[in-house]
N, C-alpha and C positions, 0 to 999 in steps of 0.2 A: 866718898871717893868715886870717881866717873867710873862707872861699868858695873856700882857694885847694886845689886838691890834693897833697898831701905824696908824694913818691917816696922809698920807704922800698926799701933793699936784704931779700932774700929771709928773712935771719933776722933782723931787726928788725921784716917785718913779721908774722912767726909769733910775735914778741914782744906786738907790740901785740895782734893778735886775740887773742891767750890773755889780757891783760891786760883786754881789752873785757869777754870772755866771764867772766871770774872777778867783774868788777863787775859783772857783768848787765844793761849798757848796754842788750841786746835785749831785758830783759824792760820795763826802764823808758820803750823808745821805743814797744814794744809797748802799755804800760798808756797812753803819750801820744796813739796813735792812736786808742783807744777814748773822747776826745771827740767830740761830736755836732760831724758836719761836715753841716748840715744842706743843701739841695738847693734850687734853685729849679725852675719848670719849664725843659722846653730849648727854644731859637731855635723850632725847629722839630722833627717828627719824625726821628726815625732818629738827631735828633744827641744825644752828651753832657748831661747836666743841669750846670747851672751851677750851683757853689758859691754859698751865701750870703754867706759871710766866706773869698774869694780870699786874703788871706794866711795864715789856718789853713791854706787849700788850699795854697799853696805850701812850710807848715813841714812838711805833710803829706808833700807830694813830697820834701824833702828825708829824713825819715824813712823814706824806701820804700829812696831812694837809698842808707841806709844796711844797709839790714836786706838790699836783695840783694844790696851786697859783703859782708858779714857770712856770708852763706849759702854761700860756698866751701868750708867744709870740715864733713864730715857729721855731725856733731857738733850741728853749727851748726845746719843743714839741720835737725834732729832739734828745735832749741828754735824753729824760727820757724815750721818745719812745724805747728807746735800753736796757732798763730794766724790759721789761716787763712779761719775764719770771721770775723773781723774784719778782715781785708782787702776781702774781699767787698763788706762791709758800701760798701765808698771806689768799686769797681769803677764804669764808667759815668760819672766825674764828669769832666766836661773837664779838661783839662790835667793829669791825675791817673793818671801811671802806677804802678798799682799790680801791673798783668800780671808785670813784670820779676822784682817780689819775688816772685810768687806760683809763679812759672820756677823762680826759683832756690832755693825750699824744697822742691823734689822734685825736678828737675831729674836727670837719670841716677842717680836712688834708685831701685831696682826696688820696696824693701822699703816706700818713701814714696810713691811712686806707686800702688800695691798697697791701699795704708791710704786713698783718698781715697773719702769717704764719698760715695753714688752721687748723693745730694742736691749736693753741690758739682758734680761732673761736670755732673751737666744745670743747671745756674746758670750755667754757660761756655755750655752752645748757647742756654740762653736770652737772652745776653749777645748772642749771633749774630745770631740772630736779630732783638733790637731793635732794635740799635745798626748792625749787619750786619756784613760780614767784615774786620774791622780786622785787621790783622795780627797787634796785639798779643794780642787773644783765639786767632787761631788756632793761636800759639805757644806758649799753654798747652795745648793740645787735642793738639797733637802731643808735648809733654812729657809725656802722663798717658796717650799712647796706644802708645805704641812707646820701649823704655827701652835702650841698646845693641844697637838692631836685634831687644831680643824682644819684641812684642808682650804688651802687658796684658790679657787678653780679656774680665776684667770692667769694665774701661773700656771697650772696644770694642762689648762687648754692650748697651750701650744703645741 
């Protein structure tokens, strides 16, 4: 039934994800989020912009929701990792967690974290700083800064 979540045993669901992955479910939800989810202004400063069209906005969020359980295994991590300028793009819109996926495409990858270009880096403090310390930004900023307790220093060095 749509909305419910399915509890799959351990290798049934190594089934499915390999079955998602060989149809390219992620590139197809990827190419779905590259519609204009366009912006209004926000209430006030510091907050969120409001979506124009709130149900795009929410097929959105269901799309996030599926690209970071998708992203468990490095593989995975490797094809969503390459989307993540268009994540960005959603970043900032109320109601619109996109930070989770964006966790979980580098997420304990030393080698993907390594790879994030220094232009996205400072697009997180600049997120900081408009928006201010939401959690969910600062839990990107710790996933791109320290990866199994080693330290990234070209993240760090900015």
């Amino acid at each position: 039934v749509a909305g419910e979540m399915l509890e799959l045993d351990e290798q049934s669901s190594i089934k499915f994800r390999l079955m998602l992955f060989n149809l390219g479910a992620h590139r197809h939800t990827v190419e779905m989020l590259k519609l204009p989810l366009n912006r209004l202004a926000p209430l006030s400063p510091g907050e969120p912009d409001e979506p124009e069209d709130p149900e795009l906005r929410d097929l959105f969020q269901t799309a996030y929701m599926f690209l970071a359980a998708f992203s468990d295994h490095p593989r995975n991590q490797k094809e969503i990792f390459r989307s993540i300028n268009t994540f960005r793009l959603h970043m900032g819109i109320h109601e619109l967690n996109v930070a989770d996926t964006i966790v979980a495409s580098f997420q304990n990858s030393f080698e993907l974290c390594s790879k994030v270009p220094e232009d996205v880096t400072r697009s997180f403090f600049i997120l900081i700083h408009k928006y201010g310390r939401k959690v969910r930004w600062v839990r990107i900023l710790l996933a791109l800064l320290v990866v199994a307790g080693k330290p990234i220093k070209k993240n760090q060095d900015l």
